[in-house]
C-alpha positions in Angstrom: 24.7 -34.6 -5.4 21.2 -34.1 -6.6 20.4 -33.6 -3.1 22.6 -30.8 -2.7 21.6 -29.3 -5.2 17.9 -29.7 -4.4 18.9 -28.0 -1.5 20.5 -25.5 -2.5 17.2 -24.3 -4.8 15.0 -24.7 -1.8 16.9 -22.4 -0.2 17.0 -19.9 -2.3 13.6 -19.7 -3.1 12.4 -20.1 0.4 15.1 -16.9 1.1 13.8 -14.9 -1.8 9.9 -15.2 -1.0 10.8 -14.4 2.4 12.0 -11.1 1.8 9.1 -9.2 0.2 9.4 -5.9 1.8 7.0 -3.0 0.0 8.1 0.3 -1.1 6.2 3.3 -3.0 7.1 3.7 -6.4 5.1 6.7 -7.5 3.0 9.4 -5.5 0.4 11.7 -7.1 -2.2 14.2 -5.5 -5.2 15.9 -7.4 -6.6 18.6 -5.0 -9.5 19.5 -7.2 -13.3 18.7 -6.4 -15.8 16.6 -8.8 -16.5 20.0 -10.3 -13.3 21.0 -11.0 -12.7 24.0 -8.6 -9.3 23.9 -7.5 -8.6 23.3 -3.6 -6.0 23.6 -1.6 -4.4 20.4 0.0 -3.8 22.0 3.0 -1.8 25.0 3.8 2.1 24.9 2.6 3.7 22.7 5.6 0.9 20.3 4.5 1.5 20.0 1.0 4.1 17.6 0.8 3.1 14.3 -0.4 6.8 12.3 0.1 6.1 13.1 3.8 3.5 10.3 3.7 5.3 6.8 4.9 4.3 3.2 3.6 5.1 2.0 7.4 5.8 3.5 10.7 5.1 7.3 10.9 8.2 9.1 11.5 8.2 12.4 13.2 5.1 14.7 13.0 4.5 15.5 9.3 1.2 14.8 7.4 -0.1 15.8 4.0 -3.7 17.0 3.8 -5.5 16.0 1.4 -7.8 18.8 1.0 -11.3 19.0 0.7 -12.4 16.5 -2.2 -8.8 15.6 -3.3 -7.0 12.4 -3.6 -3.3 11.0 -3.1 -2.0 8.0 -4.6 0.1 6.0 -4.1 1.8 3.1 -6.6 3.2 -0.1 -4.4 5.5 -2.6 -5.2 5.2 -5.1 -5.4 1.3 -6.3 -5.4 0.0 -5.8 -1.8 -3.3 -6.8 0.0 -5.1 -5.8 3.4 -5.2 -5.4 6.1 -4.9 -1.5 5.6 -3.6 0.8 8.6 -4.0 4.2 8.0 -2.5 7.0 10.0 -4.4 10.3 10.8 -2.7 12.6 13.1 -5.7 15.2 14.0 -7.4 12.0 15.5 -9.3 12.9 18.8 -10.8 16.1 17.7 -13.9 15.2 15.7 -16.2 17.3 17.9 -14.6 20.1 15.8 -13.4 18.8 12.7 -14.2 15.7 11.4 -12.1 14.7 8.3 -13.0 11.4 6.5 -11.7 9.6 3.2 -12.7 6.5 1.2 -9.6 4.2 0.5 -9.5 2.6 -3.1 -7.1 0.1 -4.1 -6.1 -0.8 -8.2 -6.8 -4.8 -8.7 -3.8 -6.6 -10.6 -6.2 -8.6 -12.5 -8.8 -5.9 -13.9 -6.7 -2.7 -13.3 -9.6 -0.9 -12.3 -9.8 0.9 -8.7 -12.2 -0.7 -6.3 -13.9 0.7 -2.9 -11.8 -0.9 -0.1 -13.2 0.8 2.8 -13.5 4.2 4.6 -10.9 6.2 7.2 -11.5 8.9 9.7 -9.8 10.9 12.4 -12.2 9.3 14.8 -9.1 7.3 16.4 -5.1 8.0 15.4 -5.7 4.8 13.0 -8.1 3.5 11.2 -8.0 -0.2 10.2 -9.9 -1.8 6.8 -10.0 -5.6 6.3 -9.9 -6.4 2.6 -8.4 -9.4 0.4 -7.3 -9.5 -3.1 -4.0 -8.7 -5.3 -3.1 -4.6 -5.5 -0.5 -2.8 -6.9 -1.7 0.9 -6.2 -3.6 2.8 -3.2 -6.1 5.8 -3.3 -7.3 8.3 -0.4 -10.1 10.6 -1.3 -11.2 13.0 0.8 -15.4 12.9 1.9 -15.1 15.2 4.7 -18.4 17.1 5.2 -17.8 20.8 4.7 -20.1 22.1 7.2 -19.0 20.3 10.1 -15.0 21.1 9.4 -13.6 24.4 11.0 -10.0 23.9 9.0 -11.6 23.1 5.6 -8.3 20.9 4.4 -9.6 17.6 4.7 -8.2 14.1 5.8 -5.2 14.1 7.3 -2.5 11.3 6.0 0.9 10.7 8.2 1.1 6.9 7.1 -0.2 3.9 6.4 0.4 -0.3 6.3 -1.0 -2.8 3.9 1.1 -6.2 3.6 2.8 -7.8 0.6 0.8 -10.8 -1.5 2.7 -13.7 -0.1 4.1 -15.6 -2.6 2.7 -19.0 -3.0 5.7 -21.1 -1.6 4.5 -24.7 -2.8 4.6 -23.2 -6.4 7.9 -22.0 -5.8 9.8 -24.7 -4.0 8.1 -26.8 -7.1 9.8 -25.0 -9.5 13.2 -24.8 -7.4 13.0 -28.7 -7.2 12.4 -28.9 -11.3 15.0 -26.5 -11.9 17.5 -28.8 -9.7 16.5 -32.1 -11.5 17.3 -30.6 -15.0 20.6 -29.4 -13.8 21.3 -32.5 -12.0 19.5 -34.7 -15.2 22.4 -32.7 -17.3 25.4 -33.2 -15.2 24.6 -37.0 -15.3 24.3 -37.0 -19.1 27.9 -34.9 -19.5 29.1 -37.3 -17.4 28.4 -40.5 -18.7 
């Protein structure tokens, strides 16, 4: 019996670790520069921040950032590196090359740190990083005098992979939560 039901916990636990799939919870933009002039993030068709997919690009929509501005982006739950990021003007840096720095919100201080840098140098650009996040920034650095469209980076989509749950702490707290049950039934029982 006590095996069964050990089991049984195991099981469960391993199942619900397993199945950690990220979503976005919140999205923001602020197309403003440092100084407070407002910008445009790109023209309308490029405005549209829930076009922007946590995964797999789908179809051939984007959101510009615009020169200076940021999107964010709240995850759940906590995610860590590596980042893929997605920019779909990739190829054509000769005559506008866009660039953003990628930030990411620690879970333990709250505070945004510098994760790494994209650009439309290749279709995606890849940052190694490590740590515990639960939110992502992209803020545009593109140079203005080398950029013929003036809207900035680019964003179709981007990766980043969920903080694996640390299964030996789990499974030790299935297997506790198993004896109790099974200590209990003994105790009714006798």
């Amino acid at each position: 019996m006590l095996n069964k039901l050990l089991m049984a916990a195991v099981t469960t636990v391993a199942m619900s670790s397993a199945a950690s799939a990220l979503t976005i919870t919140n999205r923001t933009a602020d197309c403003e520069l440092g100084s407070g002039t407002s910008v445009t993030c790109g023209t309308d068709d490029r405005r549209d921040l829930s076009v922007v997919e946590l995964g797999e690009s789908v179809g051939n929509d984007f959101f510009s950032l615009g020169l200076g501005g940021t999107a964010e982006f709240e995850i759940a739950p906590n995610f860590t590196g590596p980042l893929t990021a997605l920019e779909v003007t990739n190829g054509r840096e000769r005559y506008y090359t866009e660039t953003a720095d990628v930030f990411g919100r620690n879970t333990s201080t709250g505070m945004f740190e510098l994760l790494g840098s994209v650009s439309n140098t290749s279709a995606v650009s890849t940052i190694n990083f490590a740590g515990s996040f639960d939110a992502i920034r992209f803020t545009d650095t593109t140079i203005v005098p080398g950029n013929r469209t003036g809207d900035g980076y680019d964003l179709a989509a981007f990766t980043v992979a969920a903080v694996p749950l640390p299964a030996g702490g789990l499974l030790l707290i299935g297997g506790l939560g198993a004896l109790g049950v099974a200590s209990r039934r003994r105790r009714k029982a006798a």
